[in-house]
PLY file of the C-alpha trace (Angstrom):
ply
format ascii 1.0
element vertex 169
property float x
property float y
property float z
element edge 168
property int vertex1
property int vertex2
end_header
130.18 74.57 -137.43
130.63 78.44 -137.54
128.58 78.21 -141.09
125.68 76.42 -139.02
126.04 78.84 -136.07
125.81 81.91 -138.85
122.89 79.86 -140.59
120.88 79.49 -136.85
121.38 83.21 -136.29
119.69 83.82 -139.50
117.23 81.77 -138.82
116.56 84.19 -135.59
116.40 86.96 -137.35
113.96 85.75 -140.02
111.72 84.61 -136.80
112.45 88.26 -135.09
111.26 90.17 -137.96
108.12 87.88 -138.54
106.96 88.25 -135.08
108.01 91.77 -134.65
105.38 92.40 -137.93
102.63 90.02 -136.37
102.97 91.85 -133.06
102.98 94.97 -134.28
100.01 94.41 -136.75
97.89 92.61 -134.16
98.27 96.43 -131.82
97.12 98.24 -134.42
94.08 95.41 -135.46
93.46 95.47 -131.96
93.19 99.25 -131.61
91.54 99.60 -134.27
89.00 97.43 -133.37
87.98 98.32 -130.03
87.91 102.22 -131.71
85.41 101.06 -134.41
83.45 99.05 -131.94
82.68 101.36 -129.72
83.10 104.98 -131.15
81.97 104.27 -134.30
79.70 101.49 -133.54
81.15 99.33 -136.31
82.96 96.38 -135.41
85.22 95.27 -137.33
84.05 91.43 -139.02
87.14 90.06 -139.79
89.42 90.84 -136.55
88.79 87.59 -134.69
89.99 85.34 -137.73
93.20 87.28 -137.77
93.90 87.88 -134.69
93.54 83.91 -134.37
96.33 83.23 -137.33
98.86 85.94 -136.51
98.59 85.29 -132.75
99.44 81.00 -134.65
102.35 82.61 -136.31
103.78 84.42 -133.13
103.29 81.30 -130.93
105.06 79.07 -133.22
107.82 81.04 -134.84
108.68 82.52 -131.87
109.29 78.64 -130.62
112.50 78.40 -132.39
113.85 82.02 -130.78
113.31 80.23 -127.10
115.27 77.26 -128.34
117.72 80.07 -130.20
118.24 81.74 -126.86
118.45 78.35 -124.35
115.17 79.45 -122.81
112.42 77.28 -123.39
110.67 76.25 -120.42
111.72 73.23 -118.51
112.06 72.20 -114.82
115.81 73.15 -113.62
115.94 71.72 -109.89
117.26 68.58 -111.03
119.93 69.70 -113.46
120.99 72.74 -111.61
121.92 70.38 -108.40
124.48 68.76 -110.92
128.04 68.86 -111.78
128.26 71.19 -115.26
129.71 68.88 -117.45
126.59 66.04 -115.99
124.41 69.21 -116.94
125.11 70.26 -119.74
124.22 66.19 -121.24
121.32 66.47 -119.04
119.72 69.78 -120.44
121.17 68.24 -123.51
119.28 65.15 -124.02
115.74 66.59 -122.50
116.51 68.96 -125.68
116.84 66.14 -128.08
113.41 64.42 -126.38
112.02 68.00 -127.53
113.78 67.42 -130.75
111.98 63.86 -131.18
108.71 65.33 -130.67
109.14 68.32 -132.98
110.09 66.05 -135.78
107.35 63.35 -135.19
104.67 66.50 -134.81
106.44 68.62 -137.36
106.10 65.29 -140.14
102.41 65.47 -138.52
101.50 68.29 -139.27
101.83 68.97 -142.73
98.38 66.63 -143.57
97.09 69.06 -141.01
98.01 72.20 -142.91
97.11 70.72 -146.33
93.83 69.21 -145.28
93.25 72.68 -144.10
94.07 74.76 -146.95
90.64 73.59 -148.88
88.75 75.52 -146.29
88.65 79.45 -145.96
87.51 81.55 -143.35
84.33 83.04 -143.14
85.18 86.54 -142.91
88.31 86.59 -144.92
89.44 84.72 -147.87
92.54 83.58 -146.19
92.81 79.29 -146.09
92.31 77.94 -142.59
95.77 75.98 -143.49
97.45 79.71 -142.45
96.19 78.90 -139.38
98.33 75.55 -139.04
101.30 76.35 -140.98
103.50 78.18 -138.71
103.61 74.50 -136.53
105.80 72.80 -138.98
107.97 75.49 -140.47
108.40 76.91 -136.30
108.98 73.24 -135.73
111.62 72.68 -138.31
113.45 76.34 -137.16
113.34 75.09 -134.18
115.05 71.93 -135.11
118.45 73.77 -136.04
118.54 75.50 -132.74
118.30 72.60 -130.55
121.02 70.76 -132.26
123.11 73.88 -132.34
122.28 75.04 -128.57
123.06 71.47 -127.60
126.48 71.74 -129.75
127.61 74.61 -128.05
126.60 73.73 -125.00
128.61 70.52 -124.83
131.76 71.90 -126.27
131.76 75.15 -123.83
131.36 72.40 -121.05
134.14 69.89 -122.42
135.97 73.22 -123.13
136.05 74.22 -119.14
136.86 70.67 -118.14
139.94 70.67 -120.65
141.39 74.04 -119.28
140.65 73.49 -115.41
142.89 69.72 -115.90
146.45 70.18 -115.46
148.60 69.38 -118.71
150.91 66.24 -117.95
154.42 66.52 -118.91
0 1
1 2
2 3
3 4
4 5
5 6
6 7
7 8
8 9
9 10
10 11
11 12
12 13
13 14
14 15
15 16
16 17
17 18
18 19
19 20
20 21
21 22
22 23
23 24
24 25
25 26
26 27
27 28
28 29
29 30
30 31
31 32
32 33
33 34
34 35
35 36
36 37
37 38
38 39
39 40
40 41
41 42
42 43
43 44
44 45
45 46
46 47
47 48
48 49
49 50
50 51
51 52
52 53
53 54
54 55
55 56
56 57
57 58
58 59
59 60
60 61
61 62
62 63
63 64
64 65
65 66
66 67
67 68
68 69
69 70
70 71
71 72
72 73
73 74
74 75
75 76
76 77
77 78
78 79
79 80
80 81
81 82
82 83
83 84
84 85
85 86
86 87
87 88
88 89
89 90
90 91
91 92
92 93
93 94
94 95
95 96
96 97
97 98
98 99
99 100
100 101
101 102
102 103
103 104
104 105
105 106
106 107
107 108
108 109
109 110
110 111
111 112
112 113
113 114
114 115
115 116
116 117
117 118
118 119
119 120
120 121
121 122
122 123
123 124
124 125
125 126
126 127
127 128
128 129
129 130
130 131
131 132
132 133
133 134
134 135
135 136
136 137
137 138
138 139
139 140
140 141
141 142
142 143
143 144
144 145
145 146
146 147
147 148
148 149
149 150
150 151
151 152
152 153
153 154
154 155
155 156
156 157
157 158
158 159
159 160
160 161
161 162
162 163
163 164
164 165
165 166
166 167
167 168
C-alpha cells in the first residue's frame, strides 16, 4: 500500500503544480485586463473564455487535493458525536457514496468532453471540450484519494483500538 500512498502523493503534486500555474496565470490575465481596459482603453477579447476554462481546471483538479487532504466538505455533527472507530466507517462510506458518483459522472462525462471538442471558442481557437475536461481526469484523481484516505483512515482507527486492548496471556 506504501506504493499507492507514494502514487496518491504524486498525484497531489501533479494537481498542486497545475493549479498553482492556472492561479497564477488567471492574476496576471486578470491584471492585465482590467489595465488594458481602462488605461489603455483596450479590453482584452479573449479574457472571459479563459478565465472560464482555467477557473474549470482549478475547480476540478483541485477536487482531488480536498479528497488528498480529508477535507472536502461534508456535514460533521453526526459523525463527530460518534465513537472513532463508528467514525471513521461513517466518514468512510459517505466517501465511497462520493466515490459512486464520481465514477458514474466521471464515465459521463467523457461524451461531454468529446461532443465538445468539435466546437471552439469564439475568441480563441481553444475547443470548448477544454472547458469540460478537467471533470473526468479531476474525477478519476480524485478516485485514488478517496480509496486511499478511506484506507488509512480505517487502519489508523483499527490501529488505536488494537493498542488501547490489553494483550491476553
Amino acid at each position: 500500500m506504501k506504493k499507492f500512498d507514494k502514487l496518491c502523493e504524486i498525484i497531489n503534486n501533479i494537481a498542486s503544480a497545475i493549479t498553482v500555474t492556472m492561479m497564477v496565470f488567471l492574476i496576471l490575465l486578470i491584471t492585465w485586463s482590467v489595465f488594458s481596459r481602462f488605461a489603455l482603453n483596450n479590453p482584452v477579447a479573449w479574457q472571459y473564455e479563459a478565465t472560464l476554462i482555467c477557473l474549470s481546471w482549478i475547480v476540478f483538479i483541485g477536487m482531488s487535493m480536498t479528497f488528498h487532504n480529508d477535507e472536502h466538505m461534508r456535514l460533521t455533527f453526526v459523525p463527530n458525536a460518534m465513537k472513532p472507530k463508528m467514525r471513521a466507517y461513517w466518514l468512510s462510506a459517505m466517501d465511497m457514496l462520493c466515490f459512486v458518483f464520481l465514477v458514474i459522472a466521471g464515465i459521463l462525462s467523457i461524451s461531454v468532453v468529446k461532443n465538445a471538442m468539435s466546437t471552439l471558442y469564439q475568441t480563441i481557437p481553444v475547443a470548448r471540450g477544454f472547458f469540460y475536461m478537467p471533470f473526468p481526469i479531476g474525477a478519476l484523481m480524485s478516485l485514488f484519494q478517496i480509496v486511499n484516505v478511506c484506507y488509512k483512515r480505517i487502519k489508523a482507527v483499527d490501529e488505536e483500538v488494537a493498542e488501547a486492548t490489553p494483550a491476553e496471556a
